[in-house]
Residue, then its C-alpha position, 0 to 999 in steps of 0.5 A: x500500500x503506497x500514498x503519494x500526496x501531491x498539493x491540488x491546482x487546476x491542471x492535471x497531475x502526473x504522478x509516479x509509483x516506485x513498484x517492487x515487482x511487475x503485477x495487477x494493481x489498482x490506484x484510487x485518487x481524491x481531492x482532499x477538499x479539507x485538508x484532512x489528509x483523509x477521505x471524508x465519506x457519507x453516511x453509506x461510507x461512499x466518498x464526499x470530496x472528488x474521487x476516482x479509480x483507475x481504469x475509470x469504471x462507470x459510476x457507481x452506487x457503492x465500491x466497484x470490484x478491485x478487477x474493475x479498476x485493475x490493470x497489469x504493469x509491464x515493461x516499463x510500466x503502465x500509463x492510466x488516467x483517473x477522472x475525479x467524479x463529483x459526489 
């Protein structure tokens, strides 16, 4: 389990892992609106600040299976791009 902070702004982020070995993975981003350094949620544990999964599944009504957002690094490692969804 790795966490990368980055400060928010308007444009688009890029942001690196270090992985140990090749494998499947999957990332989950937020938009820390508060500052809290954690991810609010609402009553039914969904977030409330902007969230995103990678392989971007389509909205959900509650978590997504982990082979939804799974994707496989190989060779150099893989490129993905995670759209943050309103709550």
């Amino acid at each position: 389990k790795q966490r990368i902070r980055v400060p928010a702004s308007v444009e688009q982020h890029t942001v690196c892992f270090n992985l140990d070995k090749h494998g499947t993975y999957a990332v989950a981003a937020f938009h820390d609106i508060d500052a809290n350094r954690k991810l609010n949620r609402r009553w039914n544990l969904l977030p409330d600040e902007p969230f995103g999964l990678s392989n971007n599944p389509q909205q959900f009504k509650g978590l997504p299976k982990f082979s939804d957002s799974a994707f496989t690094t190989e060779g150099m490692g893989a490129d993905i791009s995670i759209d943050l969804v309103q709550p």
